[in-house]
C-alpha positions as CSV (number, residue, x, y, z in Angstrom):
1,X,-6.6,-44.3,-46.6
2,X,-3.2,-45.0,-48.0
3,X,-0.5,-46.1,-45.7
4,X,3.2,-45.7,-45.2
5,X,5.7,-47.4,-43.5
6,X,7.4,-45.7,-41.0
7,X,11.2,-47.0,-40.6
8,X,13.2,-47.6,-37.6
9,X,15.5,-44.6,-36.1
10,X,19.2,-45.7,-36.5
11,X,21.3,-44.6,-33.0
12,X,23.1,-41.9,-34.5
13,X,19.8,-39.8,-35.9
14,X,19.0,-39.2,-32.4
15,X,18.9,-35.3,-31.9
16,X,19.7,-34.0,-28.4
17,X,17.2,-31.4,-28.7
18,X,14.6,-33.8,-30.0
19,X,11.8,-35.8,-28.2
20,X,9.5,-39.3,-28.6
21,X,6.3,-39.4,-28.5
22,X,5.0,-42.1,-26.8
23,X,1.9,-44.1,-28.2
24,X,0.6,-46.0,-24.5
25,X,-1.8,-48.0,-25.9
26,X,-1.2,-49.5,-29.1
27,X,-5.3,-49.7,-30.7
28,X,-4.9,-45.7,-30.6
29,X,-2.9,-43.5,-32.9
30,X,-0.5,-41.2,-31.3
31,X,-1.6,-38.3,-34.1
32,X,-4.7,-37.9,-36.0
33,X,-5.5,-35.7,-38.4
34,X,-7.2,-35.1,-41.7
35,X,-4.8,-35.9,-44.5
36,X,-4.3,-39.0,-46.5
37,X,-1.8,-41.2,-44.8
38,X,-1.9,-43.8,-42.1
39,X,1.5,-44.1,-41.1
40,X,2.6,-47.6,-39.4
41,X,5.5,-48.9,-37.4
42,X,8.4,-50.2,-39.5
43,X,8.7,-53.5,-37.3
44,X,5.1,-54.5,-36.3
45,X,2.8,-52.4,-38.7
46,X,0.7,-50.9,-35.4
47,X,-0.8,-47.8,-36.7
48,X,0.6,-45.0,-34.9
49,X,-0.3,-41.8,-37.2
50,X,-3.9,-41.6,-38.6
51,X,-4.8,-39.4,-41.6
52,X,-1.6,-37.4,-41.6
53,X,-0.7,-34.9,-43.7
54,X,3.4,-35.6,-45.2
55,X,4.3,-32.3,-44.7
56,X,3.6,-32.7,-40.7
57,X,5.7,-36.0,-41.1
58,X,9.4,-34.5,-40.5
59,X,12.8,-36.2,-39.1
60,X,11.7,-34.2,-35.8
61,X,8.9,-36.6,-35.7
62,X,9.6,-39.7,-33.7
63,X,7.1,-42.2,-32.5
64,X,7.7,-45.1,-29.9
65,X,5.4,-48.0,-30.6
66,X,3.1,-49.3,-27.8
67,X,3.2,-52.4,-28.9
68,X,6.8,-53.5,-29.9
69,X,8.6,-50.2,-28.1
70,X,10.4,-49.6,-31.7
71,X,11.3,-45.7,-32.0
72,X,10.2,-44.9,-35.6
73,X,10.7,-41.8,-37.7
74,X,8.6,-40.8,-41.1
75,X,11.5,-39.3,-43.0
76,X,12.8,-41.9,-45.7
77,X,16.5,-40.7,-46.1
78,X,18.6,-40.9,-43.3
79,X,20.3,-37.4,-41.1
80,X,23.1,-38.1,-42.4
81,X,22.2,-38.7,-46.2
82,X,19.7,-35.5,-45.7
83,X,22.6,-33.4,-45.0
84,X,25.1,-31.1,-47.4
85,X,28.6,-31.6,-47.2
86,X,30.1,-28.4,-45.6
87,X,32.1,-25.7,-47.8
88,X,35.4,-25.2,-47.2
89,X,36.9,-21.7,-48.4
């Protein structure tokens, strides 16, 4: 299984309408499934997604770790960098 690095969710990515999951105890996955990632926490490399599919793997998706309480997210480009400047006219 290949794995990817989750990375840490900067203050301001925080969506009002969003939620955490929470992984309780850290030898368990919060999400399993049946694709080809493993996806780990960005400070402590705890495995908190198992066998998931990058399409499932969205900026909605945030994971607190059990074991360091880091608040990850899969997405590799930040809200702000992921969003298009507004058209004036």
């Amino acid at each position: 299984m290949a794995v990817r690095s989750m990375r840490e969710v900067l203050p301001e990515e925080i969506p009002v309408d969003g939620g955490t999951a929470v992984q309780e105890d850290p030898g368990r996955p919060v999400f399993r499934g049946n694709g080809e990632f493993d996806y780990v926490c960005a400070s402590c490399a705890t495995v908190l997604a198992a066998g998931m599919d990058p399409a499932y793997m969205t900026r909605r998706v945030r994971i607190r770790c059990g074991h360091c309480a880091t608040i990850n997210i899969a997405a590799e480009l930040s809200v702000q960098a992921a969003r298009r400047p507004r058209q004036v006219g």
